[in-house]
C-alpha positions, 0 to 999 in steps of 0.5 A, a space after each residue: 458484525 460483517 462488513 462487505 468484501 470488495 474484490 475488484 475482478 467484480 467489475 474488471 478482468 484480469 490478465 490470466 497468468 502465465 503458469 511458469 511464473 511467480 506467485 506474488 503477494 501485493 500485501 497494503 496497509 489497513 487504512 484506519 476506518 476513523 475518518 475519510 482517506 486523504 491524498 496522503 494515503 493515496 500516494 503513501 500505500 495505496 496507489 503504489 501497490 496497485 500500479 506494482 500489482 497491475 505490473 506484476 499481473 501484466 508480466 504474467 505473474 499470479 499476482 494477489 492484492 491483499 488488505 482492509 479495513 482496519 476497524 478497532 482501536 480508540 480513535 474509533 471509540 473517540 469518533 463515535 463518541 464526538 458524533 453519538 453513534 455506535 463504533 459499529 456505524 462508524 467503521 461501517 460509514 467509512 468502510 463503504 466511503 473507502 470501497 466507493 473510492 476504490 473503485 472510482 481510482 481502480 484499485 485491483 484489490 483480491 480481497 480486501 476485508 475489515 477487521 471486525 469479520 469473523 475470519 480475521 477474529 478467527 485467525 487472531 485467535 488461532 496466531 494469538 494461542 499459537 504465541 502464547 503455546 510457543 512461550 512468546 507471551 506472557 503475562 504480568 501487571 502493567 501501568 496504564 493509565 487511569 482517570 481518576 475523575 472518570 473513576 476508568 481506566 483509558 485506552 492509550 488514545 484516551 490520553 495525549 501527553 508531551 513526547 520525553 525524546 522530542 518534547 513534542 506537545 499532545 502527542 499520542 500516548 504510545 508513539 510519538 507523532 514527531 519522532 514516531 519514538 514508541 512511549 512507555 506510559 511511565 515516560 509521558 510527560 503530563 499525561 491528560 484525558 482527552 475525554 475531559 482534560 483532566 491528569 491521569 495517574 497510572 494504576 497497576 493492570 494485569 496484560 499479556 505481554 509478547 517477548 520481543 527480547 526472545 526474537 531479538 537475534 532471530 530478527 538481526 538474522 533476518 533483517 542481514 539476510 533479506 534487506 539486500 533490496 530494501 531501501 536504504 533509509 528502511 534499513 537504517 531505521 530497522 536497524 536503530 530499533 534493533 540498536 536500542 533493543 527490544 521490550 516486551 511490548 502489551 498485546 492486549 488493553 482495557 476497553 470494550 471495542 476490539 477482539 475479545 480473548 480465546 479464554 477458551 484455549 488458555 490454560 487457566 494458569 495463564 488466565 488473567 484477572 477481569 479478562 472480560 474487561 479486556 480485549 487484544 491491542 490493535 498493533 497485533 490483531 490489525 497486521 494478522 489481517 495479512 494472513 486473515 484476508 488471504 485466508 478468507 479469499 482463499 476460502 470464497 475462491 477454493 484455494 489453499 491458503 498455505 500455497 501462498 504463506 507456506 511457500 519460500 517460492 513466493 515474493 511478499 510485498 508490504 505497502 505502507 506509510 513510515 509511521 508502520 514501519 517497526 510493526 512491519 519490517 520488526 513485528 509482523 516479521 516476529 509474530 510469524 515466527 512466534 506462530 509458526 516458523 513455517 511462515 513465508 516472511 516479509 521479502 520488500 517492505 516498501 515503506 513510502 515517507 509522507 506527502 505532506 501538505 503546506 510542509 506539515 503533516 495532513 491534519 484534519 483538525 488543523 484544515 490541512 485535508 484534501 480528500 481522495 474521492 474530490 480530488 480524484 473527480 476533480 483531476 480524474 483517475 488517470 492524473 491522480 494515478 499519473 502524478 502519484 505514481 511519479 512522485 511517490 516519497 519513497 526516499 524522503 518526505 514530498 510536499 504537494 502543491 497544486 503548482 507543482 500537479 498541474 505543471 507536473 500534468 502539462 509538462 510531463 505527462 501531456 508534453 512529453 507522452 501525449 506529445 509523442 502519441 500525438 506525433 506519431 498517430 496523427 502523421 500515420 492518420 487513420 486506416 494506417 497498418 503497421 509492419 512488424 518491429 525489427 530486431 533492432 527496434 525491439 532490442 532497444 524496446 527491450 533494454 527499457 523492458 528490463 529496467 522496468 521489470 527491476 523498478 517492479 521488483 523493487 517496487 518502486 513506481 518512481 523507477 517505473 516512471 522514470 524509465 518511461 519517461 526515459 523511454 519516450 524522450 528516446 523515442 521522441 528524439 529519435 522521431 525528430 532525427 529521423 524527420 519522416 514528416 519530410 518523406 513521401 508518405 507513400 515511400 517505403 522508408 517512411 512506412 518504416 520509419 512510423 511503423 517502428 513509432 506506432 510499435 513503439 507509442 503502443 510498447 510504452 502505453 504497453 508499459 503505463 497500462 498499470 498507471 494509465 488505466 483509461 489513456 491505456 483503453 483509448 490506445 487499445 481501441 485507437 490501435 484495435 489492439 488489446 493489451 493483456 500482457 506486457 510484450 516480452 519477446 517480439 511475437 507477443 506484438 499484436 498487428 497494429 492498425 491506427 482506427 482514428 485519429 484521438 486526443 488522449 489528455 487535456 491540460 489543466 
């Protein structure tokens, strides 16, 4: 099956990058195709990347926004069985609903697929033999758990049992929900079917295995010579997984929903028995998507896809939440090099905690749930962005509360950014022309400038955000010094004084443009300037005409 590709340049227009600059790949976590995508998802992945890649396209960057829909796996097979549908209509209901709020938030993805076409089957075979040839895999019997009412054997979602590092109860099979500790089947404590509550056993089945302990000091390598910018609680779990060494891990399982085996280009010594019957495991196959998307844009666009992923030149960012965080910053990394040492690796996993809900973990099956696409038309795009933007978990859990948004949007947002848009436009009024910034102004425009310019390479959209703010309560007091609403509106000092405000409130929009996609419109029309890049250097300052007079926000 195939499902849609969305590529936002469809119904939005890129700024055309500078060709003395970077490449930079915005890679995202595939959302998981079981169910609806929550606020957690926006604040944890989603929407960082976007304002990172926004930024980076608007600093003259080629700037590529890659990901998809991650469609195989057993909590897909649950659903579709709770609700007597095929996993087929499952991923294809809910990867419509997933581009549908793509595009109601504006996320600028290049491509973003879905697991069951064919190019991410193509690639996962290609990475899968490309392993196994370069002695990464092998093969062995393996405990897995069976049914013994079912008479079937059942896929780690199948089961849910006690955690034995936290004692967590009915967690997943595999990992840990608490402690986020990986399981080996042999651990779980009281093991049951979640399809009729029943204890299972373990029984001996024949899987491929990947070799981790092989890669254990090219991995302690990598993570000493590329963490420098890393934040530091990712650093710190990276290395405790490297601490507690690393096992040879199952990279396929027995079920009937997933990628199928290249029997094909096996040799037949390394065949498995009853391959039919297996398929390869969702760890491995979903983070190739990676490659397989960037692979299937560069094939629609005519690009060459090693350009991107055989260039050392080129900065990999990785957006996802803290649940992803050994398959991105260990894994991924060790796939590669499993495959081909010429891969470009992992530069900045930027790994977000969780949102949280009431203090817990958004739960569908505990009513702990806000849905993206309601909340984004409720609050519109722009507050969703604004507020997520702001108070990304990037160094520690964050709790929501509906409190804390509205005071957050009618306190900072409106009162500090609105507030000083509102000042200086309605004391220029309309028809008002305004002279060039000096040196001096800029200067100090420019110090802001940088402190942005390093929150994008850290991609931190809290660092972009506190640096606005930053910016306008600069400028919000240095407008209230100076008191030009004293002045002879005529006078040249007070031409001065609000040209410098009118240059400054389009400089800082200049800089929320990645956030504030529709405030940043209005500006460009109110100020009949467009913004297609962020001003670097005085002479990209466009002239600056205040048309009208506007109200950009509402309070809640």
């Amino acid at each position: 099956m195939e499902l849609p590709v969305y590529d936002f340049k469809k119904f939005e227009h890129p700024p055309e990058p500078s060709p003395d600059r970077k490449k930079i790949m915005i890679f995202v976590a595939w959302p998981y195709m079981n169910g609806t995508l929550h606020i957690g998802h926006l604040a944890g992945y989603l929407l960082p990347a976007d304002i990172i890649a926004r930024a980076y396209r608007l600093l003259g960057h080629q700037t590529l926004m890659i990901s998809g829909s991650d469609c195989y796996g057993t909590p897909i097979l649950i659903t579709a069985a709770k609700n007597k549908i095929s996993p087929e209509e499952v991923v294809t209901y809910y990867h419509s609903l997933a581009l549908e709020m793509f595009k109601l938030l504006g996320l600028s993805f290049d491509n973003y697929s879905a697991t069951v076409n064919a190019t991410h089957h193509r690639v996962v075979k290609e990475m899968f033999l490309l392993s196994l040839k370069n002695g990464f895999i092998f093969k062995k019997f393996d405990l897995q758990f069976f049914s013994p009412t079912l008479n079937r054997f059942l896929p780690d979602r199948f089961v849910l049992g006690d955690c034995p590092y936290c004692g967590e109860k009915a967690t997943k099979s595999d990992q840990c929900e608490n402690c986020l500790k990986v399981i080996s089947p042999e651990l779980l404590k009281n093991p049951r079917s979640t399809l009729d509550e029943q204890p299972v056993e373990l029984k001996p089945s024949e899987h491929y295995f990947f070799d981790w302990p092989k890669l254990h000091g090219f991995l302690e390598k990598y993570i000493s010579e590329t963490s420098a910018n890393w934040r530091d609680w990712v650093i710190s779990e990276t290395n405790k997984w490297l601490q507690e060494g690393l096992k040879p891990r199952a990279i396929t399982r027995d079920l009937e929903w997933g990628i199928e085996l290249p029997v094909e280009g096996i040799p037949r010594d390394l065949q498995l028995e009853n391959y039919t019957s297996k398929r390869i495991y969702v760890w491995f196959e979903a983070v190739t998507g990676y490659l397989s998307s960037t692979i299937e844009y560069c094939e629609r666009t005519g690009l060459n896809y090693e350009d991107f992923w055989f260039n050392d030149k080129v900065a990999h960012y990785y957006f996802m939440g803290k649940d992803n965080l050994p398959f991105h910053t260990l894994f991924w990394p060790g796939q590669l090099r499993s495959a081909n040492p010429k891969f470009k690796l992992p530069d900045y996993p930027c790994i977000n905690n969780y949102l949280l809900f009431d203090n817990q973990k958004f739960s569908k099956s505990k009513g702990l749930i806000i849905e993206s696409t309601d909340f984004i038309k409720t609050y519109g795009r722009d507050y969703t962005r604004f507020y997520f933007a702001t108070f990304a978990p990037e160094s520690s859990d964050f709790n929501f509360e509906q409190d804390h948004f509205q005071d957050s949007v009618n306190n900072l947002l409106i009162a500090k950014i609105g507030n000083y848009h509102s000042r200086v436009t309605k004391l220029a009024g309309e028809n008002f022309n305004a002279r060039r910034l000096g040196p001096e102004a800029f200067s100090i425009y420019k110090d802001f400038l940088n402190q942005y310019a390093e929150a994008v390479q850290l991609g931190s959209t809290r660092g972009i955000m506190e640096t606005i703010f930053r910016y306008c309560d600069w400028a919000n007091k240095e407008l209230s010094e100076r008191q030009p609403w004293k002045l002879d509106k005529s006078s040249s000092q007070f031409q001065s004084i609000i040209s410098e405000h009118v240059s400054h409130v389009f400089l800082i929009f200049n800089l929320l443009k990645p956030v504030l996609l529709d405030a940043a419109l209005t500006v460009e029309k109110q100020f009949g300037a467009e913004i297609k890049s962020i001003v670097q250097d005085p002479e990209d300052l466009p002239a600056l005409k205040i048309n009208n007079i506007v109200t950009l926000f509402q309070k809640i």
